[in-house]
N, C-alpha and C positions, 0 to 999 in steps of 0.2 A: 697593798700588794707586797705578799713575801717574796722576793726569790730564793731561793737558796744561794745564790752565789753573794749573796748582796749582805753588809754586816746590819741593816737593818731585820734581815732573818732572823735577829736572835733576842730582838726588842720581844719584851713581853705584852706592853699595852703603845699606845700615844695618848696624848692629852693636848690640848689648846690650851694658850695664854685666853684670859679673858678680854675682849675682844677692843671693848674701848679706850681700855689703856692701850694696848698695846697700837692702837692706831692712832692715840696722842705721841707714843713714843716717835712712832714713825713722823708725823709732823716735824715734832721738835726737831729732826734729822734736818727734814724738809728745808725748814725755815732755816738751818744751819749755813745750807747749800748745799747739801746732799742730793745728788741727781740718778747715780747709778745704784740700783736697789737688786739684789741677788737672792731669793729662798729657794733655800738648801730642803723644805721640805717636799717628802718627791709624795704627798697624797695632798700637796695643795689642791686641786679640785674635788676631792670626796666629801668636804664638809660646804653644801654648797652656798648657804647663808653666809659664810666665813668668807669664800672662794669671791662673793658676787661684793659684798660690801670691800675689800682690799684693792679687787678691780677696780670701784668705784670711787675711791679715796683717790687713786692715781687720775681716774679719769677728771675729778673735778682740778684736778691741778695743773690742766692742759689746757693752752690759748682755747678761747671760741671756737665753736668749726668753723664761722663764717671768716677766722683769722688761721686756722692750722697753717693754711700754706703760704701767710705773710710772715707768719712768728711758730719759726720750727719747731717744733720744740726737745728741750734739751735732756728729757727725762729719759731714762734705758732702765726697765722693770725685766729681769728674769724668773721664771718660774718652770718648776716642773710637774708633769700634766702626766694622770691616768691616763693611760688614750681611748678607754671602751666607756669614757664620763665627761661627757659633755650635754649637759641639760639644755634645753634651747634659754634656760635662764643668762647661764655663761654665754652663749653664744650672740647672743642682744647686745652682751657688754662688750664684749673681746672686739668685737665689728666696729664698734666707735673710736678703735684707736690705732689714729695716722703710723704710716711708718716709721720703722725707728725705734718704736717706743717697746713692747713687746716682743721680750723672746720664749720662746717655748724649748724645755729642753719635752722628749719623748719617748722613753727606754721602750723599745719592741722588744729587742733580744732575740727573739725569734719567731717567725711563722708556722713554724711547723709544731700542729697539736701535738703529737705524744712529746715533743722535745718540753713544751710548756708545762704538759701535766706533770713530766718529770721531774723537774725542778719545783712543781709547788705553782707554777703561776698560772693563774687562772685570769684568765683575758676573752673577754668579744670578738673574734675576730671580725664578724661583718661591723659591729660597732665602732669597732677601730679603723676598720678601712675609711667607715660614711667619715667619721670624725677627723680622720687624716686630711681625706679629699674635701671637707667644709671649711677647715683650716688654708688651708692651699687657696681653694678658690673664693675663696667667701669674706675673708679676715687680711689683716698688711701685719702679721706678726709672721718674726722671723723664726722657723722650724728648725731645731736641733733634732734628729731622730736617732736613736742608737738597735744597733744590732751586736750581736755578742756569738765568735765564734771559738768553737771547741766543746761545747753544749754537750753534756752526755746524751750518746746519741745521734746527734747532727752530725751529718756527711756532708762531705764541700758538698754534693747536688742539688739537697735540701737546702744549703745557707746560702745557693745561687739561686734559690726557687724565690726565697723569702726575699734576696735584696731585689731580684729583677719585679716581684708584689712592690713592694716599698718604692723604686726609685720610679716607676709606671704613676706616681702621685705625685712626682715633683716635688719632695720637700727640699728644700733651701741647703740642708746638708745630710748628707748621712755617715755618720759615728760609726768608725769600725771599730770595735775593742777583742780585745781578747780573752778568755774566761781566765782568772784569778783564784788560785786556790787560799781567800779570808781566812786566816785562823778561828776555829772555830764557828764556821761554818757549815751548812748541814749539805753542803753541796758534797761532802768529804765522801757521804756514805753511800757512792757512785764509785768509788775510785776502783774498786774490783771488778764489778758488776760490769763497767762499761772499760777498762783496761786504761784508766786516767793516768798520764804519768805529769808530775808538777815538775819547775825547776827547784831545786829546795833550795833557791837563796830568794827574798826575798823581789818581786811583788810574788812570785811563786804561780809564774803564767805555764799555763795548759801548755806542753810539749807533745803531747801526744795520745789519741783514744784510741779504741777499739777498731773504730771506724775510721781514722785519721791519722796516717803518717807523719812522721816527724817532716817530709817535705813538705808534706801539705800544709803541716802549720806555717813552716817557714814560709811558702809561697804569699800565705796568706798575711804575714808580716808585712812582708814585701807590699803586698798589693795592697795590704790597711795606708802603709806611708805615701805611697803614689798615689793614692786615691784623695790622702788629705791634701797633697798638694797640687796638684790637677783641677779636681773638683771642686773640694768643702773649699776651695781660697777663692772660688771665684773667681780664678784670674783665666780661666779658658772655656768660658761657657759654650760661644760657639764652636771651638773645634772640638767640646765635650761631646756633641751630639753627632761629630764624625765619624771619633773615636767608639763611640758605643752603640755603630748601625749594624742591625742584624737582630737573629733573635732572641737573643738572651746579654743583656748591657752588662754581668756578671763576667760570662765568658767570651766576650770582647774587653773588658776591662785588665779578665786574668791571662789575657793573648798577651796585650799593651805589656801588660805587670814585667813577665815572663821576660818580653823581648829588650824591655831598657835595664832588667840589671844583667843580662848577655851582656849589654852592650855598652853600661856604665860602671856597674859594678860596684855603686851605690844607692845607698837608700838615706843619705842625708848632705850635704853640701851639694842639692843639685840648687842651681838658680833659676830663676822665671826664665832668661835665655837660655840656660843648657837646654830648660824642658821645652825651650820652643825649637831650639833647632832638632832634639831626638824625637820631637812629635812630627817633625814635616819631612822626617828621616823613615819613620814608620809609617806615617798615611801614605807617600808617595809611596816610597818602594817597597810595596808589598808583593813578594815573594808571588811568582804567577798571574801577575794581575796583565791585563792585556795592553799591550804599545800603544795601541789604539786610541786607549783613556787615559794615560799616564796624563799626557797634557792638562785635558779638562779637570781630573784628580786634583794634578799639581797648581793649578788656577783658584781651584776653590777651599785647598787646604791653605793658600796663601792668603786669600780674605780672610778665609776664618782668624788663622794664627796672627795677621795684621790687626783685624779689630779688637781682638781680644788683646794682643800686646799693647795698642796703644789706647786702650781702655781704661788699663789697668795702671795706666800714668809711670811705667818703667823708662828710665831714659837710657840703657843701653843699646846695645845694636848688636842682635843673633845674626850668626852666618845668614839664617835662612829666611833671612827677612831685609838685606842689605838691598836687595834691588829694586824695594817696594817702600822703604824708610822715607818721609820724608827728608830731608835734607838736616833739617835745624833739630829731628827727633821729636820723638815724643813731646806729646805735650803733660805739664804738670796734672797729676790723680785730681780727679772733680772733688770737688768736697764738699758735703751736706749737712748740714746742723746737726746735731743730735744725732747722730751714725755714728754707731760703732765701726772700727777699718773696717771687719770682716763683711759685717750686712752693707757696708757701702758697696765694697767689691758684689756683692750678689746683687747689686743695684736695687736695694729695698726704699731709696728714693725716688724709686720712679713703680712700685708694686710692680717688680718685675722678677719671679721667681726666675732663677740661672740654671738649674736642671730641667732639659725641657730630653722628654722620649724624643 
């Protein structure tokens, strides 16, 4: 899969290692003490002989299952996945392994067909969806999903259509990026046609389309940073589902976005407390909401921001959370073998995805 924005667009072929060596190699690592294993190859699943034998090299190097949950194990394999290629061969293998051990990165980029054809990429979408949601519900591998906005073509409307598809599946995180105009890239030959303006210093990020203002990228900035930190950290799953009630989790997201940089004026040194006190600053007092529910509101935004604070093993103490604190604080971040921080916070020691509709 070419995209245009991507520098693998301007590869002429690929090729494999021959396959036995190079999974002696990987041993040899193994046997080193080598645990955390990362490929950078983004069509690891199209060669499927390749894809199932790699899985399965990992898999015999993992306790017993009659032992997985006495002896965790310590192994962390990343990969990145077609999403419209999942043969039920892979899917056999992928299901046999405990949490922890398996992450998937999974570029979408975008839902919207003519955005896809324009770029060159050519994707399933109902394939992708099934494959999304067997992923999700079926497998204990932790989902990176990537979307990509400033797309020649793509209107916030569109990019709010495609993430409220996507995050309706529950993946583990969703990747906001922003389009990159790569040197020598064939994404270039867009730039009139669709009114592309780059920044011309380097990484050379989409400023501006046809169909997208210069605020709108900015907003969108904005809201890519708050959404990593909110979301993709895991650190506020339950009052994620507060924060994103209504019908479109997009444009509740982009309300959220909008109202903490009014109101902070940052989009970096916020802390796990700032964000907890300016979320129970926005759930509660939202503008028109009736006297009536403030209470009950203010009740249940305080469990929320309670469990999720003291889940997440922070031991300070937010304004907005002082009358509900334990005394002695938080208690110390759980800690699980073979977890990555990030997939501990989304609690993938317990096969418990954290973005839930």
């Amino acid at each position: 899969m070419q995209c245009e924005f991507c520098l693998s667009s301007l590869d002429k072929t690929a090729w494999a290692f021959e396959l036995d060596p190079f999974l002696a190699e990987l041993d040899q690592l193994y046997q080193r003490g080598a645990r955390q294993f990362k490929f950078v190859d983004r069509t690891f699943n199209l060669k499927i002989e390749a894809s199932a034998r790699i899985l399965q090299f990992f898999l015999d190097r993992l306790p017993p299952a009659p032992l997985i949950h006495a002896l965790a194990p310590d192994l962390f394999v990343h990969f990145e996945l077609i999403p419209d290629q999942l043969p039920d061969r892979l899917k056999a293998l992928i299901a046999q392994f405990p949490p922890g051990v398996l992450q998937f990165e999974i570029g979408i980029q975008s839902f919207n067909p003519e955005v896809q054809q324009r770029i060159s990429r050519r994707q399933d979408h109902a394939k992708t969806l099934a494959n999304l949601d067997w992923l999700v519900t079926q497998s204990q591998a932790h989902l990176h999903t990537d979307l990509i906005f400033g797309l020649p073509g793509e209107t916030l409307a569109s990019f709010a259509q495609g993430f409220d598809t996507l995050y309706a599946l529950r993946p583990h995180e969703i990747q906001l990026g922003l389009l990159k105009r790569l040197r020598g890239t064939p994404i270039a030959r867009h730039t009139e046609a669709w009114g592309m303006v780059y920044d011309a210093e380097p990484p050379y990020a989409v400023q501006q389309t046809s169909v997208l203002s210069r605020d709108e990228v900015q907003r969108f900035v904005r809201l890519a940073r708050y959404w990593d930190l909110v979301a993709n950290s895991g650190r506020f799953s339950r009052t994620l589902a507060l924060l994103l009630q209504g019908p479109s989790p997009f444009a509740a997201f982009l309300a959220w976005s909008d109202w903490l940089w009014q109101h902070s004026g940052q989009t970096s040194g916020l802390s796990p407390e700032a964000l907890v006190d300016h979320l129970f600053d926005y759930l509660v007092a939202q503008p028109g909401q009736d006297p009536k529910v403030v209470h009950l509101v203010r009740d249940s935004v305080l469990d929320a921001l309670l469990a999720d604070y003291l889940a997440s093993g922070a031991r300070a103490r937010p304004r907005a959370l002082l009358s509900v604190l334990p005394a002695q604080g938080p208690p110390a971040a759980r800690s699980s073998a073979g977890l990555v921080p990030r997939q501990q916070q989304h609690g993938l020691g317990a096969n418990a995805p954290m973005i839930t509709p």
